[in-house]
Structures are given as structure tokens and as C-alpha cells.
Backbone bond lengths (Angstrom), bond angles and torsions (degrees), N, CA, C in turn:
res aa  C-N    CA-C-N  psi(-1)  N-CA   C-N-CA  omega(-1)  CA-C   N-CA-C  phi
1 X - - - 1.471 - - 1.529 109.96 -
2 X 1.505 122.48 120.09 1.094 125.06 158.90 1.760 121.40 -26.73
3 X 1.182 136.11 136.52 1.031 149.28 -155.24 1.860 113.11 -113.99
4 X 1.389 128.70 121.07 1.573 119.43 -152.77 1.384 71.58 -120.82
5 X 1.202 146.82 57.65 1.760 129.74 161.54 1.888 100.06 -161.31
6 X 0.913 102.49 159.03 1.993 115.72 -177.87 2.018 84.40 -110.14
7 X 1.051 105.40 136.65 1.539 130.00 164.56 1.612 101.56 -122.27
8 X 1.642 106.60 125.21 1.434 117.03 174.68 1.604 109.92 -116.37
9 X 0.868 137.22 113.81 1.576 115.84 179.54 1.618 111.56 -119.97
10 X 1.433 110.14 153.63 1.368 127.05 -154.16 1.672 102.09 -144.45
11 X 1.158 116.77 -179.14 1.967 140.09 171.28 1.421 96.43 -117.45
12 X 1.850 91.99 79.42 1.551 85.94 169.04 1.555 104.01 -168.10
13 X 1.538 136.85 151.08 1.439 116.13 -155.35 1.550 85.70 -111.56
14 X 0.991 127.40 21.44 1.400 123.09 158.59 1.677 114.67 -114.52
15 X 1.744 95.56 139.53 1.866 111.23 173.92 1.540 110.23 -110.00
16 X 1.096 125.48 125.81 1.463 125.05 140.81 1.013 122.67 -104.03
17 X 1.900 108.52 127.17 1.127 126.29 170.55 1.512 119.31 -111.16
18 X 1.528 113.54 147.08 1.500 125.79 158.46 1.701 112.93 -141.89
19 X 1.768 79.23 81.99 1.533 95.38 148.71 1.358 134.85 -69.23
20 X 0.895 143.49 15.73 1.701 152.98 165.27 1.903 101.95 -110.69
21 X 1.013 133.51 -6.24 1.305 126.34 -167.47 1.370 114.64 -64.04
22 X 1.199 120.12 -27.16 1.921 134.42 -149.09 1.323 93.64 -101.73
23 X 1.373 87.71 133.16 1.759 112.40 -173.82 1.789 114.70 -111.76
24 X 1.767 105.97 -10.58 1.390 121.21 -166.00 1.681 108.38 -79.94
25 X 1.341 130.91 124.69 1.368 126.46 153.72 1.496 109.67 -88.75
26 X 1.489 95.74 154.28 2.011 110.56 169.29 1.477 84.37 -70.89
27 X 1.581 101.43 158.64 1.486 107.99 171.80 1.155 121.29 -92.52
28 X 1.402 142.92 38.22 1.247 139.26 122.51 1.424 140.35 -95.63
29 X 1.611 85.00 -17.92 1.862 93.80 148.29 1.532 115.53 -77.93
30 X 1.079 133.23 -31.52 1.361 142.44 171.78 1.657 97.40 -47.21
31 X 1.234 106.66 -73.25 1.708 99.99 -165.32 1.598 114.10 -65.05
32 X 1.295 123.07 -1.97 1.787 115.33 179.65 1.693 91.32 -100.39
33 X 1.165 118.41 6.30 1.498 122.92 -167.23 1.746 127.63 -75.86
34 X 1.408 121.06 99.20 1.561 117.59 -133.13 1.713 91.29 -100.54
35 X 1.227 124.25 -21.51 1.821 140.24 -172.39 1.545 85.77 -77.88
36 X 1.361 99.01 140.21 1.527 112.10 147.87 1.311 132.37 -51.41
37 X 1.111 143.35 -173.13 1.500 125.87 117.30 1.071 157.80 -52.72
38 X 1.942 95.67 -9.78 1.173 88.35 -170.65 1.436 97.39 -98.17
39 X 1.379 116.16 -25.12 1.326 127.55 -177.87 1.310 103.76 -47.38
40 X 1.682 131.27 -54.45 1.116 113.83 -178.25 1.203 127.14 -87.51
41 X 1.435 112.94 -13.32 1.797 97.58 152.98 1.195 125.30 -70.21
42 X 1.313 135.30 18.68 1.457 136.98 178.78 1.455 107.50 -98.80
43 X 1.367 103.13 -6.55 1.731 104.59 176.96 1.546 107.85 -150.16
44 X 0.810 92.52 28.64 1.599 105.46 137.73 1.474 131.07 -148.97
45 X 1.879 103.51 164.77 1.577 100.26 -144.73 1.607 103.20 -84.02
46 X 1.248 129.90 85.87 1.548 113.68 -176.66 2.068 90.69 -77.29
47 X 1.632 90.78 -177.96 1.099 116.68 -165.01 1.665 111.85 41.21
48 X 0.846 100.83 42.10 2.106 107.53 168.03 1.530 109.72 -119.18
49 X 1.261 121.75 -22.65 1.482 148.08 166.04 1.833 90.52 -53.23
50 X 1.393 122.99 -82.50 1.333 119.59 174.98 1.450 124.33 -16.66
51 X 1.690 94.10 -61.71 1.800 103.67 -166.98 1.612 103.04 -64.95
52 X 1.016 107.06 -15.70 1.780 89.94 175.80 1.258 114.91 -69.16
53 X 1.242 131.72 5.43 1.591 124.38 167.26 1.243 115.09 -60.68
54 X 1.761 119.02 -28.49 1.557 100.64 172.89 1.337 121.09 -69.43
55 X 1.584 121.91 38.93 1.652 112.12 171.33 1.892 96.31 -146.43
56 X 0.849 89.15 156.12 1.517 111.28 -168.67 2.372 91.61 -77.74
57 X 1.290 106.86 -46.45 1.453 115.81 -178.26 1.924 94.76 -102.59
58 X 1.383 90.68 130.04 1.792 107.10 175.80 1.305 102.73 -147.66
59 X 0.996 100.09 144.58 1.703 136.60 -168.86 2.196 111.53 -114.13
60 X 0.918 138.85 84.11 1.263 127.44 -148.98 1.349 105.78 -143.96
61 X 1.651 116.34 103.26 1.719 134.44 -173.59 1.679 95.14 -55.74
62 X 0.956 112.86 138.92 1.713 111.26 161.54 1.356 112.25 -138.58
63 X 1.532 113.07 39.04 1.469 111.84 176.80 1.881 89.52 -144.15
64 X 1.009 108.16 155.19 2.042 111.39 -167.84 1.974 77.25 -94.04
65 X 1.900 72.99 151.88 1.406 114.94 169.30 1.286 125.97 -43.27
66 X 1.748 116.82 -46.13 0.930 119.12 -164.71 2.261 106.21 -97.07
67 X 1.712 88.47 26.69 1.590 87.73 165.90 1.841 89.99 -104.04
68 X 1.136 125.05 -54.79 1.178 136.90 -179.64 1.842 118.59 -145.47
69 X 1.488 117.75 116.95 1.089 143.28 158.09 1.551 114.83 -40.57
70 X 1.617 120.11 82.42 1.460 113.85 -173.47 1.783 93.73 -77.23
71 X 1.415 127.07 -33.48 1.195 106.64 169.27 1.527 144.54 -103.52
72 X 0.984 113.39 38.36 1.683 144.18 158.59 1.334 102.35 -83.97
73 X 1.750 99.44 170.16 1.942 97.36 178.95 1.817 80.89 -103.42
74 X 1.462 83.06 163.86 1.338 104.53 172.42 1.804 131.55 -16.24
75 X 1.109 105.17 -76.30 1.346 127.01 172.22 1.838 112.68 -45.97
76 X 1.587 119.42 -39.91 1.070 109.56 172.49 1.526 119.12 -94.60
77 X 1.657 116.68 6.00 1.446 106.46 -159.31 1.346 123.39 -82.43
78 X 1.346 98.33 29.39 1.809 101.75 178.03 1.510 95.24 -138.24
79 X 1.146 124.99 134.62 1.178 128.55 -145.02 1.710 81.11 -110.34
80 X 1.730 114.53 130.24 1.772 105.99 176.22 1.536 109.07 -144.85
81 X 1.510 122.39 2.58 1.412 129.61 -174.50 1.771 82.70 -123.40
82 X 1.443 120.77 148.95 1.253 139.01 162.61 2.007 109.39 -45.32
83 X 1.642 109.27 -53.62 1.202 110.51 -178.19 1.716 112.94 -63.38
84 X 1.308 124.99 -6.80 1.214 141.04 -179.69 1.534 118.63 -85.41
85 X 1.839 113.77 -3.19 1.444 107.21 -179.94 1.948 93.10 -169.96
86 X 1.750 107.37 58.34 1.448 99.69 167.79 1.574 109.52 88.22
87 X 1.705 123.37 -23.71 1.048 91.64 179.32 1.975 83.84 123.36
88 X 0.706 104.05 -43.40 1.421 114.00 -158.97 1.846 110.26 -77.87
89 X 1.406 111.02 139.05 1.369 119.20 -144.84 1.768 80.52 -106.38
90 X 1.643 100.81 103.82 1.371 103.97 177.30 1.510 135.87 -56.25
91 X 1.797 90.23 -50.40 1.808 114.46 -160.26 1.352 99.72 -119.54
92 X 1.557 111.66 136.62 1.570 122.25 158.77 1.597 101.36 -52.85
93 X 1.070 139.49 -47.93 1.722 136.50 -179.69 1.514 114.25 -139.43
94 X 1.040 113.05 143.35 1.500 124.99 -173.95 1.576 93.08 -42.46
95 X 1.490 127.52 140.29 1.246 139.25 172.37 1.519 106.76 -94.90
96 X 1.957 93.36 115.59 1.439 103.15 -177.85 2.026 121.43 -43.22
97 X 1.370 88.38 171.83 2.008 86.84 -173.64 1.190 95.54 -74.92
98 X 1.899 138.90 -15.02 1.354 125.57 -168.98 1.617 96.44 -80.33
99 X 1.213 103.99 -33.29 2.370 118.25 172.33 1.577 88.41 -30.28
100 X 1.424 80.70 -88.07 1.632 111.23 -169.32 1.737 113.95 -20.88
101 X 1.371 105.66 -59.62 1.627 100.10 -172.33 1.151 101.29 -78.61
102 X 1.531 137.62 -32.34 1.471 117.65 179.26 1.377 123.95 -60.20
103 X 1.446 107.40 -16.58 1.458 115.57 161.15 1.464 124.89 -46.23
104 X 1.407 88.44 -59.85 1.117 133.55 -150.57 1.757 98.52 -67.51
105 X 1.349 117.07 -46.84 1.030 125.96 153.83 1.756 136.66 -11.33
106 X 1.668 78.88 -73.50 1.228 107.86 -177.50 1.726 96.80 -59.10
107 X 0.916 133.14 -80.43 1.482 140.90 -167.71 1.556 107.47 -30.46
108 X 1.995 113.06 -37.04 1.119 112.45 -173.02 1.751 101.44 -73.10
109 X 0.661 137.23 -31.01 1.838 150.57 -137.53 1.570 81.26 -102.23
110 X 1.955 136.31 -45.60 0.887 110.64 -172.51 1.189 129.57 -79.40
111 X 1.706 109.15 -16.83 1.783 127.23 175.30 1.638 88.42 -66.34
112 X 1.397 111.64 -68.61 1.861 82.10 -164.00 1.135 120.23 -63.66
113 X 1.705 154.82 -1.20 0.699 146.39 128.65 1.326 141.31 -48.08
114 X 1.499 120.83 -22.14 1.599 141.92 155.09 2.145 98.39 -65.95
115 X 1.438 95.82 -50.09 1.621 81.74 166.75 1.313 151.95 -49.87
116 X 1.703 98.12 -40.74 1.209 103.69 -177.63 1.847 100.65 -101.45
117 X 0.930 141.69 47.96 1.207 156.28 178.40 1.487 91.41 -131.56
118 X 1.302 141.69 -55.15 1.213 124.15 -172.69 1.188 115.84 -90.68
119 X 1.654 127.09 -6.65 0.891 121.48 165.52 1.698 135.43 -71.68
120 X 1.517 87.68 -14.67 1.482 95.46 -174.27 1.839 87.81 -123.03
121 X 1.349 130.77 23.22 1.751 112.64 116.21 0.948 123.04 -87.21
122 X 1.128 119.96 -12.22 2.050 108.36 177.17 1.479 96.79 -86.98
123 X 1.005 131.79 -25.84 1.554 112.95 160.86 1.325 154.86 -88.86
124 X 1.359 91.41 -0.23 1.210 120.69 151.72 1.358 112.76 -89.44
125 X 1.138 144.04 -56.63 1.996 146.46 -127.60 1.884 89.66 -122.66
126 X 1.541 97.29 -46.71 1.246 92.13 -163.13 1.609 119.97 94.26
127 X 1.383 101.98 -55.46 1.513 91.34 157.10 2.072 116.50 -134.72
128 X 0.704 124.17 -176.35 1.618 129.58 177.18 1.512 128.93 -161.55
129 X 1.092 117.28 159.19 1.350 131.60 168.31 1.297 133.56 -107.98
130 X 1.359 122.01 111.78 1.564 100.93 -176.02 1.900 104.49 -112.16
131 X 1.288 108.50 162.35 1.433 112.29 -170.85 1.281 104.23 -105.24
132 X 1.131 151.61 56.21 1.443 151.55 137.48 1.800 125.07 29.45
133 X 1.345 108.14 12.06 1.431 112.95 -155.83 1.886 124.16 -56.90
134 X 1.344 112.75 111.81 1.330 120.70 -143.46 2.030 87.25 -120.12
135 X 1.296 109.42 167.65 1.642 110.25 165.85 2.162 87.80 -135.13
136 X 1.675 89.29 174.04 1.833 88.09 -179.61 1.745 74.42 -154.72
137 X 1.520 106.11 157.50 1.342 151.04 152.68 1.261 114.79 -45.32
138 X 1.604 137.11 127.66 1.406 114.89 166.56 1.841 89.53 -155.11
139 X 1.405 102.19 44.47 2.242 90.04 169.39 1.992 68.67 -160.44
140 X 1.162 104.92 92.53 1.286 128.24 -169.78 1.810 91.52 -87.45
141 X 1.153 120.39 -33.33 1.898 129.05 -157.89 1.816 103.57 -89.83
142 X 1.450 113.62 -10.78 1.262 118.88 -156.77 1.502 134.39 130.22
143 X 1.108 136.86 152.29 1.718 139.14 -179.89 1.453 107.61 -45.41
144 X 1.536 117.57 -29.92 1.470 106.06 -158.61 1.782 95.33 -129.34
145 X 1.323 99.95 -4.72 1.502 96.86 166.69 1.730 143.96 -89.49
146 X 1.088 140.00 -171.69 1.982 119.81 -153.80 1.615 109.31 -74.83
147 X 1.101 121.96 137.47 1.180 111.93 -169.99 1.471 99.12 -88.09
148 X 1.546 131.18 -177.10 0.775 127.04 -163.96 1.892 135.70 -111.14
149 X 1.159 106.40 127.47 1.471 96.11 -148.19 1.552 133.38 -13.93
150 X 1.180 124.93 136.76 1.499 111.48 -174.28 1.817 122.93 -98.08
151 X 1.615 94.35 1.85 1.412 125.69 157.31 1.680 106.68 -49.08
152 X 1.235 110.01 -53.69 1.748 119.17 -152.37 1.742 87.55 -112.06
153 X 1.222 130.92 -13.43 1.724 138.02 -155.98 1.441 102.63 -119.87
154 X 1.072 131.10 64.40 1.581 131.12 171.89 1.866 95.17 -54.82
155 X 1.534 102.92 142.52 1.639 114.36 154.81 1.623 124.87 -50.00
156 X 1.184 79.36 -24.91 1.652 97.74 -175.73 1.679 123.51 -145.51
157 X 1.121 114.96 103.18 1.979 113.22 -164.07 1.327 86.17 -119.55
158 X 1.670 101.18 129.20 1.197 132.09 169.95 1.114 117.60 -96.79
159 X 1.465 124.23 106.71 1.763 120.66 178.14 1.785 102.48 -87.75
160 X 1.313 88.87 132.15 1.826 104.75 163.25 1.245 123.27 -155.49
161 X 1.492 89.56 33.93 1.485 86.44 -177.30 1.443 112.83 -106.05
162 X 1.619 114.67 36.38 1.447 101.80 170.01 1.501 97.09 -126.84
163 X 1.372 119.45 17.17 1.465 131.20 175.43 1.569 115.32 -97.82
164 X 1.717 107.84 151.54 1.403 117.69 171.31 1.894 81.76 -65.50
165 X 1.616 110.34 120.28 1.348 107.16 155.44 1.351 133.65 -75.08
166 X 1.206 116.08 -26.62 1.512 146.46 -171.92 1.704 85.57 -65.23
167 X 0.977 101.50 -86.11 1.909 114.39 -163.34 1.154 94.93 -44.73
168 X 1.541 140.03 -29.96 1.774 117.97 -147.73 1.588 98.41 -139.18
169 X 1.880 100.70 35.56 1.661 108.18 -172.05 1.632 103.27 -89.28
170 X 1.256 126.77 -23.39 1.861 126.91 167.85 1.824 104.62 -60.69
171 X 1.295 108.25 -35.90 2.150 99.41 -173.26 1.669 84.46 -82.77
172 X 1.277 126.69 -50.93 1.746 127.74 -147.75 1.728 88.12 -57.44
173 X 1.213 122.70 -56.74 1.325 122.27 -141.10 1.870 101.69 -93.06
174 X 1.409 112.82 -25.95 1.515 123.63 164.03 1.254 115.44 -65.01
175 X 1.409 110.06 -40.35 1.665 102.43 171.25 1.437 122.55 -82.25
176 X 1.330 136.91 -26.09 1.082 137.02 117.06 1.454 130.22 -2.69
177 X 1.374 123.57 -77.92 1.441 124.06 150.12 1.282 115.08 -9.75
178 X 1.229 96.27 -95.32 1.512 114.43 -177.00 1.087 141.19 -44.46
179 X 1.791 101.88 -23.65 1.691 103.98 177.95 1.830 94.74 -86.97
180 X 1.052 111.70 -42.18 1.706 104.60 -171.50 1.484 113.20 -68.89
181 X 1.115 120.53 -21.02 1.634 137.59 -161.06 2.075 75.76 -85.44
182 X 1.191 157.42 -42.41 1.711 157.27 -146.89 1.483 69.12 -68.38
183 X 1.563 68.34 166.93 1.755 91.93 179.68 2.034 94.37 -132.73
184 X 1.424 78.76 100.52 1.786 94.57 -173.69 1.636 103.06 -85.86
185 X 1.167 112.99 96.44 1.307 134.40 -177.98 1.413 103.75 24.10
186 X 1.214 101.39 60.26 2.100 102.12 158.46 1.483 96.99 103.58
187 X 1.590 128.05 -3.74 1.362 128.02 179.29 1.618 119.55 -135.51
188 X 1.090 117.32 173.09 1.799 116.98 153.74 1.085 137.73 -122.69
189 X 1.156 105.63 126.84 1.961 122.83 -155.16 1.962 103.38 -49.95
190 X 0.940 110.13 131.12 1.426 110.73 179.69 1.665 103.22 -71.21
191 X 1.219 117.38 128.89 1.987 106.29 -178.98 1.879 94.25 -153.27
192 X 1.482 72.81 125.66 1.713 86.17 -175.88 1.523 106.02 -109.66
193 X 1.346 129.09 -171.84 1.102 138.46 170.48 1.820 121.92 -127.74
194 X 1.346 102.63 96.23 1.774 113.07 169.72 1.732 93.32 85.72
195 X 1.369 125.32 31.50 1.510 108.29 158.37 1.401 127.78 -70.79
196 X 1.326 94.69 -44.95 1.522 108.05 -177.17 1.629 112.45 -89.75
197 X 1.144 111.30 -70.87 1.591 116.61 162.53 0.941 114.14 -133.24
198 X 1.896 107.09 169.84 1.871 113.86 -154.92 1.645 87.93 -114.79
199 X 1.469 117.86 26.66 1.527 107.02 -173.43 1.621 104.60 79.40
200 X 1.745 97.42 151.61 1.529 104.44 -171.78 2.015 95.31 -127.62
201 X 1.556 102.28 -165.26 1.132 122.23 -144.64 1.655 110.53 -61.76
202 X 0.915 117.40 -14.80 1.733 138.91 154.47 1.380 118.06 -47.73
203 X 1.038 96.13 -60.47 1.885 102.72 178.25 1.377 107.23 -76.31
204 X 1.564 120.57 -45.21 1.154 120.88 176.26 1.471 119.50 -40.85
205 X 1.389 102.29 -59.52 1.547 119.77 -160.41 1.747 97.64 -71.60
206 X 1.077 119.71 -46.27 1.445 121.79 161.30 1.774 126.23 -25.53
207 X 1.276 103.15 -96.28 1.559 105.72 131.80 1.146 116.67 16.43
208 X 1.367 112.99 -95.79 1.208 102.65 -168.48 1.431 142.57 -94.98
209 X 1.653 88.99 13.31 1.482 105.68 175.93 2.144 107.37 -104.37
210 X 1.414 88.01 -19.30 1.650 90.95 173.23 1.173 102.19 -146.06
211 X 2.087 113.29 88.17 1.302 116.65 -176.86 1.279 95.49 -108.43
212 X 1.201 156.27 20.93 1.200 152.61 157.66 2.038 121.61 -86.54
213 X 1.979 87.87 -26.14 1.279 87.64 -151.40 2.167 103.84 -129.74
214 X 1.923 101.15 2.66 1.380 92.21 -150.52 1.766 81.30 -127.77
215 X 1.738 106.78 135.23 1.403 109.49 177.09 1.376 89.42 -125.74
216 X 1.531 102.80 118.38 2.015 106.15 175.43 1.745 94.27 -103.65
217 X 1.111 112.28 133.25 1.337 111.89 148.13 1.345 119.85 -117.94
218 X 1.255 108.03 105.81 1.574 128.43 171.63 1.662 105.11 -55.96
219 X 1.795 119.95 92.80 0.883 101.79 162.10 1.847 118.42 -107.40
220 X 1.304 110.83 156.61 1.876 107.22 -169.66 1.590 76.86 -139.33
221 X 1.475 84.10 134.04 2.107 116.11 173.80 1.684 86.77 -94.15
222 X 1.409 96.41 123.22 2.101 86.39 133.33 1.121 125.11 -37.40
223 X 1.214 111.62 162.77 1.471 113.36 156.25 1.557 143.16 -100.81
224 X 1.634 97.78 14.14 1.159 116.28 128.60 1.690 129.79 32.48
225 X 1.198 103.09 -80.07 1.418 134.16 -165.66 1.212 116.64 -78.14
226 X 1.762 111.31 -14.58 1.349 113.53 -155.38 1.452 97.25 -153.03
227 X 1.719 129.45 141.72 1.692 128.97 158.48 1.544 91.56 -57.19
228 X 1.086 116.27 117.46 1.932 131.64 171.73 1.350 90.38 -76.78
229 X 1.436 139.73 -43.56 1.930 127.17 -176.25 1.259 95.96 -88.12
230 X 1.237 150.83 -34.58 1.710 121.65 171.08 1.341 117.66 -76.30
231 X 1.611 116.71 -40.40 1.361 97.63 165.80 2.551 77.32 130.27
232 X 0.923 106.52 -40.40 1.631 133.41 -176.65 1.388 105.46 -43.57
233 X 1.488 137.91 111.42 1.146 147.99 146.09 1.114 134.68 -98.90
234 X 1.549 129.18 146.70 1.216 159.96 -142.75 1.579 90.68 -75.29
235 X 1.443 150.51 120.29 1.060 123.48 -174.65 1.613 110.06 -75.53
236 X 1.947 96.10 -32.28 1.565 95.50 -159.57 1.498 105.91 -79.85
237 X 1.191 117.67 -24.11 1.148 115.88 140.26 1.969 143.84 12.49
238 X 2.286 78.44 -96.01 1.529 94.42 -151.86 1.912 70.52 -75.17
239 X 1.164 139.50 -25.73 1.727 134.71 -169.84 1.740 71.67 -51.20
240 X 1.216 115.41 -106.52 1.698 137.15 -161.51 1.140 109.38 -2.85
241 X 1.853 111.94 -48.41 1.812 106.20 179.77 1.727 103.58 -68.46
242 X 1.478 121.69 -53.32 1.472 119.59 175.24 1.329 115.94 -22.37
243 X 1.531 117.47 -59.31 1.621 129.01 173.69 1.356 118.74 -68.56
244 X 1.288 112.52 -17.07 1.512 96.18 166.92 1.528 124.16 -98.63
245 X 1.646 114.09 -18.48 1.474 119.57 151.09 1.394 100.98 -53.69
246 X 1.203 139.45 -86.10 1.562 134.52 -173.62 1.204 123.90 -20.82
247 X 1.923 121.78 -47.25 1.166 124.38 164.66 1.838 133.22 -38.50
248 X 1.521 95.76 -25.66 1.324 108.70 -174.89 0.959 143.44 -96.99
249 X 1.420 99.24 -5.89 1.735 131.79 155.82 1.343 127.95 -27.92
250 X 1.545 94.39 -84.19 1.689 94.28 169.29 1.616 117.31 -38.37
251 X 1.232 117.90 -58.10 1.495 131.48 -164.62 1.386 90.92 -40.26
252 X 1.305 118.25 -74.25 1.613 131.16 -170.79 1.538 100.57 -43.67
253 X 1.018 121.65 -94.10 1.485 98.55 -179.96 1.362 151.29 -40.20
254 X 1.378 103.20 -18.52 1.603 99.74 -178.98 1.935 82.78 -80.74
255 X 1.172 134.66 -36.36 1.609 136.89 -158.06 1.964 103.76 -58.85
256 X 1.932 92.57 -35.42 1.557 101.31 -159.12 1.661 103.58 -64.27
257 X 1.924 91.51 -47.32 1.533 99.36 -178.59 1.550 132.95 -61.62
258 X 1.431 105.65 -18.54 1.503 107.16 164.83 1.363 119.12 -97.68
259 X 1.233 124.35 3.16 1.649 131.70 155.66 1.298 113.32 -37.38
């Protein structure tokens, strides 16, 4: 089976992943395909695929969300009712159940492959970190319309809410540190924890298949950085977020090894 994700592997007990990065359909999902392009790059995270260079091990979707949902659970990861993806009217015709499971497929082929990648860091490291690197929407009305409160819209939302917090509070709160402590071109990035989201079915499923040994931090940028309706980012910018994932490196490891 053709393969919708890039696997990088390295000597290192940290993963970054960007599963939302992939913009590519198979071509028979392509032709029932009712979204533009641009529509579906507006909800999904491009340039997060990049930032995984700060890890030696990367994990990187190269097929869009709206062929298959790597972070949804199973059952919802193909998006086929409008209320199932924003509102937004995916398919010229309902995509047959043979659609569906070839999707469906794919998603399975990428969990066991997310498996055996963590299986052989916990046997090596014993324990690990993976970086979850996600982007989110916040001028929901249009390019030139209000963006969205920055009360409820951190620059930076940290999901952990599908983690033992207790056990994995020395990496949660070091990386934390460290990303707000950057010096984001003359400022510091606002980064909260579980405002926006608590992390999705990735971290979850992680979790709970390596709860002894697996710390995901689901982090999601605003979009901020980038026109979210053209698709156009800030270069110095999306560089600035790169360097401030990088910044957080060290922290994480010296945090993992005294765990």
C-alpha cells in the first residue's frame, strides 16, 4: 500500500511529528473532491512538516486531512457529513464504503508504523518525547475580517490533556519555560496550556499504548504567522517559530533524563 506519511529516523529519544502537513490526494479521492485547494489548505497545518527538523526522528503526513484524519479516532477519520469538517461540503457524492476503507487503510498502516517507531524508542531510551506540531485558524469571518479573541487564542496552545500530567510535569513545564523565555523577534510568544485544545487522537492513542514510557506534547501555533485564506506566510516569521521549537530541545532532554 502506497504510504501518505515521510518516516525519518535518527539516535534520539525525541519525535517530531506533523500529521496535518499533506496537501496530496490519491487520484480517486482527488476526482470526488468538491473543496478547492485553497479551501483545504486553510485547514490544514502546512509549513509544520518543516519544523520537524528540530528532531533527528520525524513523522510527516503528506496526504491532506480531508482524504483521511490521522488525528481523529478511527471511526471519524474521514470526514463525510459537512458538520464533520467546519461546516464545509467536502465531496461531489458520498464516497463509496470501498473510498472509505481504502482510507481507512491508510490510517491503519500509519498507527502501526507510529507503533513500531515507538516501540523501538522505548527500547532503546526507555522513555521519549514526541512533539505533536499542529497550526489552528483564528480570522474564522475572512482575510480582512476580526480575528479571534486572544483571551480564548493563545500564540501558542499546549495540549496535555490526554497525558498522565503529574508524571510528565518536569518536560510539560520546561518546555513551557523555554518556549516563552525565546526571544520572538523583540517579544514573547504568549503559550498557554489546554485553552484551545487538550490534543487529539494521536496523543491520545499514544498514551495509551505507551503510558509508562511516551510524553506527546501537542503543540498548535496560531496562525498568526501566516494569511490562513491565501495560504502566504511571514517568512521571518515561520524561521522565528522554527527557532523557537529548536530552543526547546535541550530543556526536554536534560528534563527526560532526570525523570
Amino acid at each position: 500500500m502506497e504510504k501518505i506519511w515521510q518516516i525519518f529516523r535518527g539516535h534520539s529519544p525525541i519525535v517530531a511529528t506533523a500529521i496535518h502537513d499533506g496537501h496530496d490526494l490519491s487520484p480517486t479521492v482527488a476526482a470526488m473532491m468538491k473543496l478547492s485547494d485553497d479551501e483545504r489548505l486553510r485547514e490544514e497545518d502546512p509549513f509544520t512538516g518543516r519544523w520537524t527538523g528540530i528532531a533527528n526522528n520525524r513523522l510527516v503526513g503528506t496526504h491532506s486531512r480531508f482524504e483521511v484524519d490521522l488525528n481523529r479516532p478511527r471511526e471519524k477519520a474521514v470526514y463525510i457529513q459537512p458538520e464533520d469538517a467546519w461546516g464545509l461540503h467536502v465531496w461531489k457524492e458520498t464516497p463509496s464504503r470501498e473510498v472509505i476503507e481504502t482510507s481507512l487503510g491508510y490510517y491503519d498502516a500509519f498507527y502501526a508504523e507510529a507503533r513500531q517507531l515507538f516501540s523501538d524508542l522505548e527500547k532503546r531510551f526507555g522513555q521519549f518525547v514526541v512533539l505533536d506540531l499542529h497550526t489552528y485558524n483564528h480570522r474564522r469571518e475572512g482575510s480582512n475580517g476580526p480575528i479571534a479573541d486572544p483571551k480564548l487564542n493563545p500564540e501558542v496552545n499546549l495540549g496535555t490533556g490526554t497525558m498522565d500530567r503529574e508524571r510528565w510535569a518536569p518536560i510539560v513545564e520546561q518546555f513551557i519555560h523555554d518556549l516563552r523565555a525565546f526571544d520572538f523577534m523583540g517579544r514573547q510568544l504568549d503559550i498557554r496550556e489546554n485553552v484551545k485544545f487538550r490534543g487529539g487522537q494521536f496523543a491520545r492513542w499514544t498514551h495509551e499504548n505507551f503510558p509508562e514510557s511516551a510524553c506527546v506534547l501537542s503543540v498548535e501555533y496560531k496562525k498568526f504567522f501566516m494569511d490562513e485564506w491565501t495560504g502566504v506566510p511571514d517568512a521571518d516569521q515561520l524561521e522565528a517559530i522554527h527557532r523557537s521549537l529548536e530552543s526547546t530541545i535541550p530543556g526536554v532532554l536534560i528534563s527526560l533524563k532526570q525523570l
